[in-house]
N, C-alpha and C positions, 0 to 999 in steps of 0.2 A: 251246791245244787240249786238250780231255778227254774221253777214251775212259770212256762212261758205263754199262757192261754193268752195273750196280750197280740195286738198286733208289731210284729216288727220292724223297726225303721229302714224305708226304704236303702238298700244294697246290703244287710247285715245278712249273713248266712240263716236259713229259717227251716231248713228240709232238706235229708238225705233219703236219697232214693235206689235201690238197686233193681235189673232187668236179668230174668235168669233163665232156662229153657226149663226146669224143675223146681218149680213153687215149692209143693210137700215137702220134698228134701232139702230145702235151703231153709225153709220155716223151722223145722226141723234141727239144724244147725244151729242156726241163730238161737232159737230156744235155749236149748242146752249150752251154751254159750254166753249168751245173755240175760236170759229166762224171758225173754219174750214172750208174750201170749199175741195173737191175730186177732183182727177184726178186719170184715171187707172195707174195701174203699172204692174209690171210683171203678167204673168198668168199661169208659170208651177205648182205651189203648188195651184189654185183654183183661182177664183176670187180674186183681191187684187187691194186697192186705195191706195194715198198716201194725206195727211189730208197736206193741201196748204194754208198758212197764210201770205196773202199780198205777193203773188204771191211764194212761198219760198216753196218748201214741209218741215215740219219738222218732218213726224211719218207716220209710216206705219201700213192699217188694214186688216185683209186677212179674207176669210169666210172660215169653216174648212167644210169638205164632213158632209152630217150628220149622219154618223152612224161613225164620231170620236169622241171620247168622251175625249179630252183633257182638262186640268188645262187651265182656261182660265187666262192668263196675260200677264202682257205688260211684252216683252223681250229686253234686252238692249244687242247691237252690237258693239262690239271694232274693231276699223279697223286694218285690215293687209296688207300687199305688199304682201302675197303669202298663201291663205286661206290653201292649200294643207298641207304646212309646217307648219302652225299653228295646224291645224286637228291631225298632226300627235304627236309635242309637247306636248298639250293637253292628248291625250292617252297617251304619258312619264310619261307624270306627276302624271298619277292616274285618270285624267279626262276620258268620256264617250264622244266618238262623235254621235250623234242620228240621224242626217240629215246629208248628203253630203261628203266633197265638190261636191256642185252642180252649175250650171248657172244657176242665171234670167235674162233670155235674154241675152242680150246686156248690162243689168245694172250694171252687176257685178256676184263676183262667193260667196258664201258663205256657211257656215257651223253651223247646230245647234248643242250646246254642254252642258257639264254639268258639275260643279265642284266634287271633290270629297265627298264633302256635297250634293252633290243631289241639287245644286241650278245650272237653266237653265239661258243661254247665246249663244248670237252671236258671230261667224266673218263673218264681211264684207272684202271681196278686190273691191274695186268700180271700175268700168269701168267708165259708162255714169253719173252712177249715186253714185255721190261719202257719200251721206248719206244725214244728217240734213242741210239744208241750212238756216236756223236761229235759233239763241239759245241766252239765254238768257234775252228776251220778254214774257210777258202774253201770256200765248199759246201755249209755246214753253218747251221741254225738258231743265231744267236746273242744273239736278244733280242726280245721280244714288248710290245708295246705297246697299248694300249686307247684305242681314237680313239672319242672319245661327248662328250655335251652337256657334262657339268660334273663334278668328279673326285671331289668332297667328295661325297656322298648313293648314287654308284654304289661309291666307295669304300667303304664302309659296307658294304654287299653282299658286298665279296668279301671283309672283312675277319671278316663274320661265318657265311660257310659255309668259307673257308679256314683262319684264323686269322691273317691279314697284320696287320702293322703299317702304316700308310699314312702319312707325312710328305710336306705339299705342299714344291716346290721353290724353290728362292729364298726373298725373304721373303714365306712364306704370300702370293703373290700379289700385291705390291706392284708389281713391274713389268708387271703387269695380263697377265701367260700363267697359265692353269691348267695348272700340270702338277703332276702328283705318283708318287711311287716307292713300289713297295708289296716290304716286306720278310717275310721271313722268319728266324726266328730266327739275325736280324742279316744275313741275307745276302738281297742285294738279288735280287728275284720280278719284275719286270716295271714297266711304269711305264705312267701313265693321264694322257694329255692332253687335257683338255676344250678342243674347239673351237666351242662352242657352235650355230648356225646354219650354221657353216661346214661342215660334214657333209653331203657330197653327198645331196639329197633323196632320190634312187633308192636310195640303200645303208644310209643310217643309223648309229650307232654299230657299231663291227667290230672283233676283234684285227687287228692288223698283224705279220706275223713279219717281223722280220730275218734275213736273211741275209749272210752273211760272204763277200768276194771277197778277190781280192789288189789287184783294180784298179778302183775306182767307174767311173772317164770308158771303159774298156773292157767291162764288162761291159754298161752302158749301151750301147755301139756295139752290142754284140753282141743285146742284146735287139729292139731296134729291124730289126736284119739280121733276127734268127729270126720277125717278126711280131707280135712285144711292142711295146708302146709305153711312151711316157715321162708320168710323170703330173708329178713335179719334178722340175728337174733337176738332177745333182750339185751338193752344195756340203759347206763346214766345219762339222759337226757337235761336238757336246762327245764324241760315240764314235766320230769318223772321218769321214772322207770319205763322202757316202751321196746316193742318189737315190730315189725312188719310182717304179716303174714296174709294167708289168700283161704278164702270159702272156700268146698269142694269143685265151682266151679269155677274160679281161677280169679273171682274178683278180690284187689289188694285192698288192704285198712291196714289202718295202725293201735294196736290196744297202748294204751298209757295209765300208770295207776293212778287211780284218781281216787282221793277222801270222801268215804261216804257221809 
């Protein structure tokens, strides 16, 4: 577990965020699920909480107007020193800026974007509010993954607007899985599994956030109880016990058991 009131080095994962047509009931969810308590947060994009566990905000949930009809999922935020010049690199690079750079509030200034695979992402620059303030706890955001076509060429991308290193896994693909780990000076940033065709045609390339339980086969029961459902179902991962499943309103995560 780590208490992150610190600012984040620029490109490391720093904020997940979800967009939903039903605040109440998604707070609601999460709660019981996580045991989240709310507090508000910014309010230029619409109503928006920040989901507070033992007192720490770690995720953020925003209502979207209802006659927007967006992909609903959890989006995962890499911090910057300077949202502007990130926005702009991004568009170098082949990337799509879709939102901003904009303020919220006081908290910080930020930008929604998109890789060249069409999979969606944040930057945060934090002012007040510098992102996740605990990770690694049940509850809590503990690992971000990139589900898209192929790892090596989108790799590229994020190595040259963040600065990552990207080492594919195993050998270089030998055992015919693409997956690869993108570092940061030396310290492991997330990891990019190319599943080619297998990417549901309605969704496309996407981050996936993990999330951290104490019990996979339980919070699973639990999801299923609150109106969620199961996309896969638990098994032995190389990070723990983990499943795939979707909020009531259709956004995917992954729970994995994590040590309290």
């Amino acid at each position: 577990m780590t208490e992150a009131p610190a600012r984040c080095a620029p490109g490391m994962p720093c904020w997940t965020s979800l967009m939903v047509h039903g605040l109440a009931t998604t707070e609601s969810f999460y709660h019981a699920l996580f045991g989240w308590d709310f507090r508000p947060g910014p309010q230029q994009l619409g109503a928006y909480v920040r989901g507070v566990l033992d007192g720490h905000a770690v995720a953020g949930i925003g209502e979207l107007a209802p006659e927007r009809h967006l992909p609903i999922a959890w989006t995962t935020y890499f911090a910057s020193d300077d949202a502007d010049e990130t926005a702009e690199r991004i568009r170098c690079c082949g990337g799509t800026v879709a939102v901003g750079p904009l303020d919220a509030d006081l908290a910080g200034r930020l930008v929604i974007a998109a890789d060249p695979a069409g999979a969606v992402f944040g930057v945060w620059q934090g002012r007040q509010h510098l992102g996740s303030e605990l990770t690694g706890a049940p509850g809590t955001p503990v690992w971000h993954q990139l589900r898209t076509y192929e790892t090596a060429t989108v790799g590229k991308f994020y190595e040259a607007v963040f600065g990552y290193r990207t080492e594919p896994d195993g050998a270089d693909g030998a055992d015919g899985v693409d997956r690869a780990t993108m570092y940061l000076g030396g310290r492991q940033v997330a990891a990019i599994h190319g599943v080619g065709h297998a990417l549901p045609p309605d969704r496309g390339p996407y981050w996936l956030t993990y999330f951290g339980v104490a019990d996979t086969d339980e919070a699973v029961r639990r999801v299923t109880e609150l109106g969620g459902r199961v996309i896969e179902p638990p098994r032995e991962g190389a990070a723990g016990r983990q499943a795939t499943v979707a909020d009531p309103e259709g956004a995917v995560f992954r729970v994995v058991a994590t040590p309290r």
